[in-house]
C-alpha positions as CSV (number, residue, x, y, z in Angstrom):
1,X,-1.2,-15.5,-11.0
2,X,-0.6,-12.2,-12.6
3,X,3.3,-12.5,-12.1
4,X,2.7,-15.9,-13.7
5,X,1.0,-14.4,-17.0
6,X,3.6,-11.5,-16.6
7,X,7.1,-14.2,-16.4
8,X,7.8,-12.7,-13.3
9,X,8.1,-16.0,-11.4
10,X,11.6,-17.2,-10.2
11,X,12.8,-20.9,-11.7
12,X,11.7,-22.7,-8.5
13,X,8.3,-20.7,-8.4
14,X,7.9,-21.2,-12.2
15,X,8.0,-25.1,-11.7
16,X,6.1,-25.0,-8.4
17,X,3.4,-22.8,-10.5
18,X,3.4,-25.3,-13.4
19,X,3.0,-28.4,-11.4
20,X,-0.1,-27.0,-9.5
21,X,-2.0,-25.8,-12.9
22,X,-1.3,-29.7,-14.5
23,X,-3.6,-30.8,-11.5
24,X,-6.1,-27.9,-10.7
25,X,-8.3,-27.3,-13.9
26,X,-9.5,-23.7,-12.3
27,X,-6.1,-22.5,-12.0
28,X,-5.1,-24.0,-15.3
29,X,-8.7,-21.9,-16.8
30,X,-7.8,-18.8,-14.8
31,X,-4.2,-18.6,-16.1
32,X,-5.0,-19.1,-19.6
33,X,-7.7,-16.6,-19.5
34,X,-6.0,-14.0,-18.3
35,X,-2.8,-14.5,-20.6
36,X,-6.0,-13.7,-23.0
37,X,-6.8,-11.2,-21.7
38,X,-2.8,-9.8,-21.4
39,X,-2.5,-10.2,-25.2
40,X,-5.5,-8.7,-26.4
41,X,-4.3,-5.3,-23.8
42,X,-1.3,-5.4,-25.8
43,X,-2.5,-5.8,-29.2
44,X,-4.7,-2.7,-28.3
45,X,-1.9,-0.4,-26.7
46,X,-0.6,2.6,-29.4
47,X,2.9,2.9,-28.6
48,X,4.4,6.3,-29.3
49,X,8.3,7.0,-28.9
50,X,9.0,9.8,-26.9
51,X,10.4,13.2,-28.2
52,X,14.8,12.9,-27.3
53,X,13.7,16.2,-26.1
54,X,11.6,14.4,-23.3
55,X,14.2,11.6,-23.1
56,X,17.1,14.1,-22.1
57,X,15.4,16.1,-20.1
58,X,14.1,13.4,-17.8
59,X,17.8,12.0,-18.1
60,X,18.9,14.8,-17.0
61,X,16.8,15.2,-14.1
62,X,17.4,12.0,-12.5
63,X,21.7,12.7,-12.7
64,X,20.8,16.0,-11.0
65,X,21.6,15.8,-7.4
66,X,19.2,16.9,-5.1
């Protein structure tokens, strides 16, 4: 379900997923309450944008060999 509300699912497992919820009302609920529940989280989350600082020094740390 969650990679469902997060468009994780593959093509095949996309369709497979749709054709269940058309014909099972608790998975249809279920799915559309927890994309509600996804959209509110994200309407709530403050983004910040990381320092370049922070952004090259992480860089940096994952080229370093260890």
């Amino acid at each position: 379900m969650s990679a469902a509300v997060d468009c994780e699912l593959t093509q095949k497992e996309q369709n497979d997923f749709n054709k269940h919820i058309e014909t099972c009302p608790d998975c249809f609920n279920e799915f559309k309450e927890a994309q509600k529940t996804k959209n509110i989280i994200q309407e709530k989350i403050i983004r910040f944008k990381a320092p370049q600082s922070l952004v090259n020094s992480i860089l940096k740390l994952t080229e370093t060999p260890l």
